[in-house]
MDAnalysis code that builds the backbone (N, CA, C; Angstrom):
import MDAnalysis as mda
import numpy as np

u = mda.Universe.empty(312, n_residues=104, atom_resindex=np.repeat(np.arange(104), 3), trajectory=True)
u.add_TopologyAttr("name", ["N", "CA", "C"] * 104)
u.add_TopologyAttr("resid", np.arange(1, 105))
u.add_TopologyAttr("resname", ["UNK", "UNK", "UNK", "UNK", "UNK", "UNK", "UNK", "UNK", "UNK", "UNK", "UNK", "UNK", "UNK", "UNK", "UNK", "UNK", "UNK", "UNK", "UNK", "UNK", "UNK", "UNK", "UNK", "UNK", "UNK", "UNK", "UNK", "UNK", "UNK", "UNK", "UNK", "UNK", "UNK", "UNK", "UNK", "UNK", "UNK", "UNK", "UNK", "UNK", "UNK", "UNK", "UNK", "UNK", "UNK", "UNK", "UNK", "UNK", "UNK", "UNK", "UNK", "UNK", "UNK", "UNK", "UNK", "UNK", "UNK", "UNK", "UNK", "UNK", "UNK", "UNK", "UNK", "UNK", "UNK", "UNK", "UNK", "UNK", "UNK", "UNK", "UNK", "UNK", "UNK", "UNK", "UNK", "UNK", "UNK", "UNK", "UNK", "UNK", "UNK", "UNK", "UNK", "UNK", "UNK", "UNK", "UNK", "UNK", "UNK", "UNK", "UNK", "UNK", "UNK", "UNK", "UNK", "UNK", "UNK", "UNK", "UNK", "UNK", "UNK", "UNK", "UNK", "UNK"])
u.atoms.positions = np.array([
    [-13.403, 15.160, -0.544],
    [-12.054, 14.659, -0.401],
    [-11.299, 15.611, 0.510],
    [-10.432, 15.099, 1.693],
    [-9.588, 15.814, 2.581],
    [-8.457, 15.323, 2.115],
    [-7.272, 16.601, 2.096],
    [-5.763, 15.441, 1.914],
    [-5.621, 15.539, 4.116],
    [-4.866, 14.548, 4.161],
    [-4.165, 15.043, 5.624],
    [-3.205, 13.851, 5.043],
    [-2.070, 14.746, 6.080],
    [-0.559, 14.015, 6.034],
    [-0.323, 13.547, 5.087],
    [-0.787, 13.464, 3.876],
    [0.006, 13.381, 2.245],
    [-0.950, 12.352, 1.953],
    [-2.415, 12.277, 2.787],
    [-3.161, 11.265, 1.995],
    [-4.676, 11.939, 1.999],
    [-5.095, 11.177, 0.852],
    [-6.162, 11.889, 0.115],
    [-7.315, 11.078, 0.538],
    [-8.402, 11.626, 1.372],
    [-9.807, 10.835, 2.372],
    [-10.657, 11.140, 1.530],
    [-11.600, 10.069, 1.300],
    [-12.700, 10.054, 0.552],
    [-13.972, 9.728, 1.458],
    [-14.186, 11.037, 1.830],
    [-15.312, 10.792, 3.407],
    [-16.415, 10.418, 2.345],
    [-16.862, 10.844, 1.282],
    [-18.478, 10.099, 0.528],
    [-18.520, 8.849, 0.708],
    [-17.073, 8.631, 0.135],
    [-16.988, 6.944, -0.574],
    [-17.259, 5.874, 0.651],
    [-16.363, 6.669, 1.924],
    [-16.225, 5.851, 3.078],
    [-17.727, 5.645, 3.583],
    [-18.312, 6.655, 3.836],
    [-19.554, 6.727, 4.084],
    [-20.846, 5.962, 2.896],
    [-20.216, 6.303, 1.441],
    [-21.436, 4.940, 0.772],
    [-21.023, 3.301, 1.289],
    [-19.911, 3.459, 1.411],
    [-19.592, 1.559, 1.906],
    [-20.005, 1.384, 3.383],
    [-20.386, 2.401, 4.278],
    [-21.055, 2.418, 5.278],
    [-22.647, 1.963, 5.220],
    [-23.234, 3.052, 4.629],
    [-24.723, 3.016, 3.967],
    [-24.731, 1.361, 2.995],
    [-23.818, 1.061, 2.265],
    [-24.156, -0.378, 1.854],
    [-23.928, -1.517, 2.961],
    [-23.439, -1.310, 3.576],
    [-22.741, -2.346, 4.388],
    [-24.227, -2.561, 5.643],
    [-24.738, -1.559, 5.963],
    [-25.914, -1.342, 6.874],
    [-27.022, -2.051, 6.191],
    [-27.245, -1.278, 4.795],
    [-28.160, -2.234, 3.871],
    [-28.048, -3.525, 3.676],
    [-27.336, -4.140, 3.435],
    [-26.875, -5.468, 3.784],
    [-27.138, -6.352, 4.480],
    [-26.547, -5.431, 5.579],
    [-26.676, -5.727, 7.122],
    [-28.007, -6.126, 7.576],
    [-28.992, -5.306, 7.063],
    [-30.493, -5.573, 7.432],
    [-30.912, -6.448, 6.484],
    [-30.837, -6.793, 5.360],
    [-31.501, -7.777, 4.407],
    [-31.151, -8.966, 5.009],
    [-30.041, -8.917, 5.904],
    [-29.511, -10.613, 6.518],
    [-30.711, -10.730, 7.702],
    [-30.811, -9.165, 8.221],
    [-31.304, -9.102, 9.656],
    [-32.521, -9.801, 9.180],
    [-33.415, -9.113, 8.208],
    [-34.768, -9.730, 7.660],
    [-34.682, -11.161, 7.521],
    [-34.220, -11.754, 7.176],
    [-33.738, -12.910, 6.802],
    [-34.108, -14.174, 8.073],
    [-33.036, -13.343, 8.544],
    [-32.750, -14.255, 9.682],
    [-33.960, -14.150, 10.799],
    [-34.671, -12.793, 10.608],
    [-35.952, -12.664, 11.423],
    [-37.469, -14.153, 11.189],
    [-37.284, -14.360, 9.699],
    [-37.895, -15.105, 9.199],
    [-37.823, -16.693, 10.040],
    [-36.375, -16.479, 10.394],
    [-35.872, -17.808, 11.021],
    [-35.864, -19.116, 9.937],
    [-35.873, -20.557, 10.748],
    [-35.714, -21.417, 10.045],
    [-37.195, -21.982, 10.544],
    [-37.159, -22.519, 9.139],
    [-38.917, -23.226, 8.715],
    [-38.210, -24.634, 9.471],
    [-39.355, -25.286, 9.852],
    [-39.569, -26.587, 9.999],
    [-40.186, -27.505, 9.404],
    [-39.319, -28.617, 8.917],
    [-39.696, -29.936, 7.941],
    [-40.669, -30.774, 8.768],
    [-41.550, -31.353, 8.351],
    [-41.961, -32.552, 9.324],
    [-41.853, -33.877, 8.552],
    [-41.526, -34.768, 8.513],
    [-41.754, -36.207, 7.676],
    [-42.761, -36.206, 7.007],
    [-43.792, -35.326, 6.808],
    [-45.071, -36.006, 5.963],
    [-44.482, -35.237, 4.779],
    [-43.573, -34.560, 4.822],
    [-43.262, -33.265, 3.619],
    [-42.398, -34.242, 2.347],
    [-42.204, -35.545, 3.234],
    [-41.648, -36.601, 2.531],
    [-42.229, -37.824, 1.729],
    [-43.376, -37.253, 2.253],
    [-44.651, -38.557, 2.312],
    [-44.285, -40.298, 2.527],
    [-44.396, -41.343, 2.378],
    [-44.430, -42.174, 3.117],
    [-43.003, -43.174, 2.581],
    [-42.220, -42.355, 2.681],
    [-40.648, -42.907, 2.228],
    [-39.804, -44.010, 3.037],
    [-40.071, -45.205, 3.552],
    [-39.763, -45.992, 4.111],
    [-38.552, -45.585, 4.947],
    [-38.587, -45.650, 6.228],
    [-37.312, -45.430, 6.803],
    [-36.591, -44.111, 6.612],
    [-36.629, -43.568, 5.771],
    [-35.970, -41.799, 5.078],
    [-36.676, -40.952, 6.048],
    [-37.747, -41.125, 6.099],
    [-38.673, -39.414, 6.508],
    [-38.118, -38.998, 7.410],
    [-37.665, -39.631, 8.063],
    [-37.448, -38.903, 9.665],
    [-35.889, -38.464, 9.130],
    [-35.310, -39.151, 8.720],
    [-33.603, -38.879, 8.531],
    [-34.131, -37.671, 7.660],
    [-34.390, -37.443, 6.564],
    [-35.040, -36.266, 5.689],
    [-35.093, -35.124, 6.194],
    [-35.997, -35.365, 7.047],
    [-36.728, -34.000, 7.761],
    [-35.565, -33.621, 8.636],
    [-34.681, -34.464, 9.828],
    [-33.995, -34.379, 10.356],
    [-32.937, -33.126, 9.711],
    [-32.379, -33.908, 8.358],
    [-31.107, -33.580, 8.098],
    [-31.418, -31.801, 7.631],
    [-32.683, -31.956, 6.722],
    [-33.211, -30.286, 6.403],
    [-33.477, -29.458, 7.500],
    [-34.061, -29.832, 8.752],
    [-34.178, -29.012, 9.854],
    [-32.495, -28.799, 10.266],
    [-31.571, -29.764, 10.571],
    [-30.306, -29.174, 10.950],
    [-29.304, -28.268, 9.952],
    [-29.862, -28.236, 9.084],
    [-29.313, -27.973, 7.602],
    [-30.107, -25.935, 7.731],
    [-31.123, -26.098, 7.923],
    [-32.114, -25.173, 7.996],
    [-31.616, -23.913, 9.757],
    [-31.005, -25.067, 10.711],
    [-30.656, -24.393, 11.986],
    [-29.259, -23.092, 11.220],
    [-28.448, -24.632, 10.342],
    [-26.513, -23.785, 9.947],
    [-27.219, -22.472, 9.265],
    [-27.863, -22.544, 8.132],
    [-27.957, -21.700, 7.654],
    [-28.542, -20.632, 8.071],
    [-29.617, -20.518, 8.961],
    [-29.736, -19.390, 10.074],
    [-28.672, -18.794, 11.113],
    [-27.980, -19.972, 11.482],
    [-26.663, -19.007, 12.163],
    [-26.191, -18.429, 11.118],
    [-25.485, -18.879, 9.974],
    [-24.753, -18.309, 9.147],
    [-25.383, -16.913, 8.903],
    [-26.077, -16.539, 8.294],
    [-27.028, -15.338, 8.268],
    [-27.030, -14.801, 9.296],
    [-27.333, -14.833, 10.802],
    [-27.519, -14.112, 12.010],
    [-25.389, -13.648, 12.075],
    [-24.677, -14.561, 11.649],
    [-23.330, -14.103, 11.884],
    [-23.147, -13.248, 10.854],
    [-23.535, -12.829, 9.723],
    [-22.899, -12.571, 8.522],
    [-23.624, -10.825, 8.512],
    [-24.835, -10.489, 9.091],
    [-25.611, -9.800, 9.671],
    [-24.703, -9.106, 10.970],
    [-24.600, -10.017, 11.761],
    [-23.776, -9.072, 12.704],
    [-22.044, -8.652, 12.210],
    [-21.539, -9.322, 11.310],
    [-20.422, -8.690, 10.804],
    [-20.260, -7.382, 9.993],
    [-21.380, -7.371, 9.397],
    [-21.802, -6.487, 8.266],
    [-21.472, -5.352, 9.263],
    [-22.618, -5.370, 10.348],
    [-23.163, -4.680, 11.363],
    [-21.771, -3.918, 12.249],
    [-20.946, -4.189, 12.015],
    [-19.722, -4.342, 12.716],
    [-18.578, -3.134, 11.424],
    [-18.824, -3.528, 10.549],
    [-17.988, -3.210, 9.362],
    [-18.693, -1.476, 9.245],
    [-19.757, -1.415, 9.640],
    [-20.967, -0.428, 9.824],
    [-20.138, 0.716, 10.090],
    [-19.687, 0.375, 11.345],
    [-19.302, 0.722, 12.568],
    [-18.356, 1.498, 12.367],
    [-17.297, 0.318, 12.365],
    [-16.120, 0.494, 11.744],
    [-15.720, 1.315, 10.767],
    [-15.994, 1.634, 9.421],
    [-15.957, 2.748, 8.734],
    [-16.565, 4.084, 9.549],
    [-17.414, 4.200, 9.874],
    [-18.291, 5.360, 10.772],
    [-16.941, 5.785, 11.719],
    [-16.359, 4.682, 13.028],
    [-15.028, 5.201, 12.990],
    [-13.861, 5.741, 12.867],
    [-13.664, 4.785, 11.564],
    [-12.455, 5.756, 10.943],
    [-12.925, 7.142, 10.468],
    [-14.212, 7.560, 9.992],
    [-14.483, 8.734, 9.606],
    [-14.619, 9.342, 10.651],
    [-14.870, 9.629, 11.478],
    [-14.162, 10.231, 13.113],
    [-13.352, 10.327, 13.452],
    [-12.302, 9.218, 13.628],
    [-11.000, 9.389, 13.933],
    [-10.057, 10.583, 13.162],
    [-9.992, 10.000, 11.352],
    [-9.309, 11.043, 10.899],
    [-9.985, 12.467, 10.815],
    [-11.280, 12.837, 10.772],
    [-11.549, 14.211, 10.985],
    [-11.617, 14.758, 12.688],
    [-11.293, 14.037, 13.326],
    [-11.069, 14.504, 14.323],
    [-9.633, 14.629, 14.578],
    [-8.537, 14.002, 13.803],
    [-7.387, 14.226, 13.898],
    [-6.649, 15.505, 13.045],
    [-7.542, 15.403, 12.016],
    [-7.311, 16.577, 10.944],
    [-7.565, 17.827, 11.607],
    [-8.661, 17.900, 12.976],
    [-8.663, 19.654, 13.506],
    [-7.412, 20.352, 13.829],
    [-7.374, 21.392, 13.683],
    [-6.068, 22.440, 13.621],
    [-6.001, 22.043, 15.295],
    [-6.962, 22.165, 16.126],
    [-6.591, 22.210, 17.458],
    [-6.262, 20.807, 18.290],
    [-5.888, 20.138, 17.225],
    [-4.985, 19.026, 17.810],
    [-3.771, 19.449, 18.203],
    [-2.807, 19.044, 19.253],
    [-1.550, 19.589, 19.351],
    [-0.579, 19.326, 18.430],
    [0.059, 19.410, 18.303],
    [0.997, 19.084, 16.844],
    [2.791, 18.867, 17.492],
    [3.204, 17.965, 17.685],
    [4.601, 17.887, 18.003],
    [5.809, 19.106, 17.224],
    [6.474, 19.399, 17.898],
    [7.537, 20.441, 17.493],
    [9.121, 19.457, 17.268],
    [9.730, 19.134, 16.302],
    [10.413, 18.350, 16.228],
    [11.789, 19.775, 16.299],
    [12.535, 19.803, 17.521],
    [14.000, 20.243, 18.031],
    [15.386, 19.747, 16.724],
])
């Protein structure tokens, strides 16, 4: 814990929601590496008129949910970041050899 300017930094904490957020981040990545399976109509077997709409609707169904995952993966991925950031910013603002305004 750092205080600066009357507030109290929790560089661990910031840094475990980093480390989870990465973990995360990759279980989507895995995920989404897997990609989307493909239905074919026989998976329907001989359903009059359906199979093709079937297979259709699970393959486009099968595309959303791979974006969703490839987006949710790169947000994570982002949030990563982002904390890693702020833990830079304020310890780099906290060095004594920052200049410091003189208020007249």
């Amino acid at each position: 814990m750092t205080h600066v300017a009357g507030f109290e930094i929790y560089f661990d904490t910031l840094e475990e929601c980093a480390t989870k957020a990465k973990g995360v981040a990759n279980q989507f990545k895995s995920a989404a590496e897997d990609g989307p399976t493909s239905v074919s109509t026989s998976c329907f077997g001989g359903l009059e008129n359906v199979s093709d709409k079937l297979a259709k609707a699970v393959n486009d169904f099968e595309v959303k949910i791979d974006a969703e995952i490839r987006h949710a993966q790169q947000n994570l991925t982002k949030v990563e970041a982002a904390i890693h950031q702020v833990v830079t910013n304020v310890r780099t603002a906290d060095l004594p050899s920052v200049p410091r305004t003189e208020q007249v």
